[in-house]
N, C-alpha and C positions, 0 to 999 in steps of 0.2 A: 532808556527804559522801554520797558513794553507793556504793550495796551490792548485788552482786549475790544472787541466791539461787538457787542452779539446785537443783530438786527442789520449786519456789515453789510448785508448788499442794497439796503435800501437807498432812501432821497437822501436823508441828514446823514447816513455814513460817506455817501459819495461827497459829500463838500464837507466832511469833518475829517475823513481821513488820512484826504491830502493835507488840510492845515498838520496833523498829527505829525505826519512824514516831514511836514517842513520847519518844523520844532526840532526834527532830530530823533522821533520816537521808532519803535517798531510797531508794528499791527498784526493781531491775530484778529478778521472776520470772521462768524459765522454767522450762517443764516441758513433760513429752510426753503428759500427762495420760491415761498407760495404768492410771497409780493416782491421781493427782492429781484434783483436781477444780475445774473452773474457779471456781464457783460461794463457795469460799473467800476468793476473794479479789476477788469481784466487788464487794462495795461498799468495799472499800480502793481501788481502781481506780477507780471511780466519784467518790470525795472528793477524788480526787488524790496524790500522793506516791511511787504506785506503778505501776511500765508492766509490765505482763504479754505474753510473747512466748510461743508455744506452736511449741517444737523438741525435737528430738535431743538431749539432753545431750552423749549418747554419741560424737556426729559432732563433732569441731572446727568443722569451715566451717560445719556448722547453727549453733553456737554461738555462733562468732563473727559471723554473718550476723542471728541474734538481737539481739544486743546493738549490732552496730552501727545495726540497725533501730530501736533504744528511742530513739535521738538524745538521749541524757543526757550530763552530762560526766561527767567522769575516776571511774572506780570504784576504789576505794581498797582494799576489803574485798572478798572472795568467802566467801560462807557455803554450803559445798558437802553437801547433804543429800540428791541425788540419789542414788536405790539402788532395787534390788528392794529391796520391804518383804515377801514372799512367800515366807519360805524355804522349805517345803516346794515351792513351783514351782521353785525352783532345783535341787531334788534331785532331784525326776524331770528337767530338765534345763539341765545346767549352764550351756549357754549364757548362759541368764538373767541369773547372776551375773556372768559377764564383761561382757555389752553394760553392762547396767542399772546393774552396781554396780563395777567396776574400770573398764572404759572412761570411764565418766562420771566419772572422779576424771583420768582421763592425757587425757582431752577437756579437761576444765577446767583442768588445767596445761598444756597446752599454747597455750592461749586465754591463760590470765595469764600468760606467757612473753614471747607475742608483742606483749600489747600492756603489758606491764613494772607487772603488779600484783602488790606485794609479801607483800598478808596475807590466808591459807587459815584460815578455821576449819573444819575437819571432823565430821561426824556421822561417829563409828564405837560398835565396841559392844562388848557384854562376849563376842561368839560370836568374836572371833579369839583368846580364850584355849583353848576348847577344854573339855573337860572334866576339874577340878582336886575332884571330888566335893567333899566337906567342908571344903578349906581354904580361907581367906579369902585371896579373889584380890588382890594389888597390882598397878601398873601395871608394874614389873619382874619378875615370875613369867616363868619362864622353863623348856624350850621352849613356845613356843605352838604349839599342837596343835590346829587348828580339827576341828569335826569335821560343817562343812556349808559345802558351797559359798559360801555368805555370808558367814562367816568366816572363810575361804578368800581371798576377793577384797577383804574390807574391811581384812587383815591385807595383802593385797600393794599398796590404797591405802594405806596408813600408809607404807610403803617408798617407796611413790613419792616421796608427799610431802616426805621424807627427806630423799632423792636430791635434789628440788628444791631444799629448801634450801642443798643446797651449793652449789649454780648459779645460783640468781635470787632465793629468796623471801625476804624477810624475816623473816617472822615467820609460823609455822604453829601451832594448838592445835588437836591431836586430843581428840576428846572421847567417850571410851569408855561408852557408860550401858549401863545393862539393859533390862528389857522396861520402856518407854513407855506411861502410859497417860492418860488425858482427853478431851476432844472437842477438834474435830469429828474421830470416828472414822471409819477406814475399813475397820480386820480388829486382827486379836487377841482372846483370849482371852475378855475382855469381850463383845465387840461377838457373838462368834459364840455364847456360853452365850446370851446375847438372844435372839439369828436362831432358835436349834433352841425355848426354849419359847415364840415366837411359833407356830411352827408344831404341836410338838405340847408347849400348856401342863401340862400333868398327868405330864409324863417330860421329865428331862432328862440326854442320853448322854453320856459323856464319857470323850475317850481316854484310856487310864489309868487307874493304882488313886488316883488326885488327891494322893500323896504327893510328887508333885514338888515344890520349895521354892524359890521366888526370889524377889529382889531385886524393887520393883517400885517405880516413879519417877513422878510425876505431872509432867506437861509443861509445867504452871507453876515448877515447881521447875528441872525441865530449862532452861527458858528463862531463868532467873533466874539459874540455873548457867552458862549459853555466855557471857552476859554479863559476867558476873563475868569469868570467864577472860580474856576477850577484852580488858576492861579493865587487867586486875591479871597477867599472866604476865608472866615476869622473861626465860626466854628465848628463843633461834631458835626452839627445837621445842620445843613442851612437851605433855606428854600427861596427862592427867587420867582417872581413875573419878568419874564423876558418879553418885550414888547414895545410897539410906539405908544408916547403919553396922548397920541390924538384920540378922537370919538369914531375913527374907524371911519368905512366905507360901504355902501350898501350895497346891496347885489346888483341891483340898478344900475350903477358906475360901473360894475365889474363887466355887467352882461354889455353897457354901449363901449365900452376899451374896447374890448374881445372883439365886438362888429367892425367898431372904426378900422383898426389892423385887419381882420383878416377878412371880412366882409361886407363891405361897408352900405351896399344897398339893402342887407338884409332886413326886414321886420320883426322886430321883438315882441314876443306875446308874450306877456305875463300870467300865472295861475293867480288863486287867489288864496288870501292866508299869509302870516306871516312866516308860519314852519314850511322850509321845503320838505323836511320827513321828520316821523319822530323821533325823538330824543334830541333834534336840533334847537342849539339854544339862538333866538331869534336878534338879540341884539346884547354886546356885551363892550365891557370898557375895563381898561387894566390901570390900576394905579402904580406907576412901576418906579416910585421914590425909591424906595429900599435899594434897586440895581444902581440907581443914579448917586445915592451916598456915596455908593462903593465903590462908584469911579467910571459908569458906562452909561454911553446912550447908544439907540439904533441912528445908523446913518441916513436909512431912509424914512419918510413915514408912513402909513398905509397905503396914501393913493400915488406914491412914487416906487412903493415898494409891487402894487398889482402894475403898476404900467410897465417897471422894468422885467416882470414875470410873464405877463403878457408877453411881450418881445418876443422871448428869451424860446417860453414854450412854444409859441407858432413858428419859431426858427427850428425847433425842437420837432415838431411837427411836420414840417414842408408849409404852413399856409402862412409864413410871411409874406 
């Protein structure tokens, strides 16, 4: 079978690809590689299995001019993970989040409309709930309250999606996680405690008092998780929390990991406030029974899953 992957050169395509490849699938990539990075999927390209196209998600006729360009047959699956990954760029402006990350969800329906591909699996997240402080979030919590343009747009792709299913798709599985983390990285949390004591080793700044608390998902796990669903969900729509059942880990933990590995004499100075910026939701907790009925857990749990990312990224970096 063949699969497309629009958002292909990103983090979650580089560790979902390969699992794809090693099921036996084909891959059609594209991306517009504003955050993408070619260079991920250059030797899966190289081996074969996988044709990489560099477009518009955003734009239909780029997209469909992509993929008729790959000269593959019949694409059965779309694994749609195109989005800003930037939300603070979405908040100074919103535009962002509409091209980047709702456009490229009604670009990609509209592609699979026309050319009558039945099954969407979606990358969405835990920011279309909004801020639920202390309670443990379910996937029916209700109103959702986004409180950043990216939550904003990835809550009005879930709708589309919806919509589409009454029209054309088959079978759609959103897949809600939390903050991502592993190689090959490109920004978060991780990646940028690295970036500041690279530059200055002996301090490292950090927005907020590091009390914030979240959920926190390593991308093996994630990918292990899309899988699972994609094989095992019962109906049209089904919508899932991928995540660990713990209360998460604060940025506090994250910011002294990051020191012990790559800096260990350095001094932590804290801002103050629980938002590092806005639209950051400050503490958040996932009720993830629904994926557990259906037969999955994560392997690791958040503060095994930032310490094995840690590693990973400072090896990723040079400051192991």
């Amino acid at each position: 079978m063949v699969h497309l992957v629009t958002g292909g050169a990103g983090f979650v395509a580089a560790n979902l690809i390969p699992a794809l490849l090693r099921l036996g699938h084909e891959v059609v990539a594209v991306d517009n590689l504003i955050r993408g990075r070619r260079e991920f999927l250059s030797p899966l390209v190289a081996t074969g299995g996988v044709t990489f196209v560099e477009a518009d998600c955003s734009n239909p006729h780029e997209l469909e001019a992509a993929i008729s360009s790959s000269r593959v047959s019949e694409i059965t699956d779309v694994w749609h993970l195109a989005a800003n990954s930037d939300i603070p760029a979405g908040i100074s402006d919103p535009y962002v989040d509409l091209q980047h990350t709702f456009m490229t969800t009604f670009a990609t329906l509209s592609v699979m409309r026309n050319r009558r591909i039945g099954k969407i699996h979606f990358a969405s997240s835990s920011a279309i709930y909004g801020d639920f402080a202390d309670l443990r979030i379910s996937e029916d919590m209700a109103p959702y309250k986004p409180i950043s343009n990216y939550g904003a747009m990835k809550l009005a792709s879930e709708g589309q999606i919806s919509a589409a299913c009454e029209s054309f798709l088959e079978r759609a599985n959103i897949f809600r996680f939390p903050n991502v983390v592993g190689t090959p990285a490109t920004h978060g949390v991780i990646l940028d405690f690295i970036g500041k004591l690279a530059i200055t080793p002996q301090t490292l700044n950090v927005l907020g008092n590091g009390t914030q608390q979240k959920v926190y998902l390593h991308v093996d796990d994630l990918v292990s998780a899309m899988l699972f669903i994609s094989e095992n969900s019962r109906d049209k729509y089904n919508v899932f929390n991928i995540g660990p059942s713990d209360d998460g880990v604060t940025v506090k933990f994250i910011a002294e990991t990051v020191r012990d590995i790559v800096s260990p004499r350095a001094t932590i100075l804290f801002g103050e406030g629980q938002k590092g910026w806005v639209g950051d939701v400050p503490r958040f907790r996932y009720n993830v029974e629904l994926l557990a009925r259906l037969g999955w857990r994560t392997s690791m749990d958040s503060s095994n899953a930032v310490k094995t990312a840690v590693r990973q990224i400072a090896m990723q970096e040079g400051s192991a």
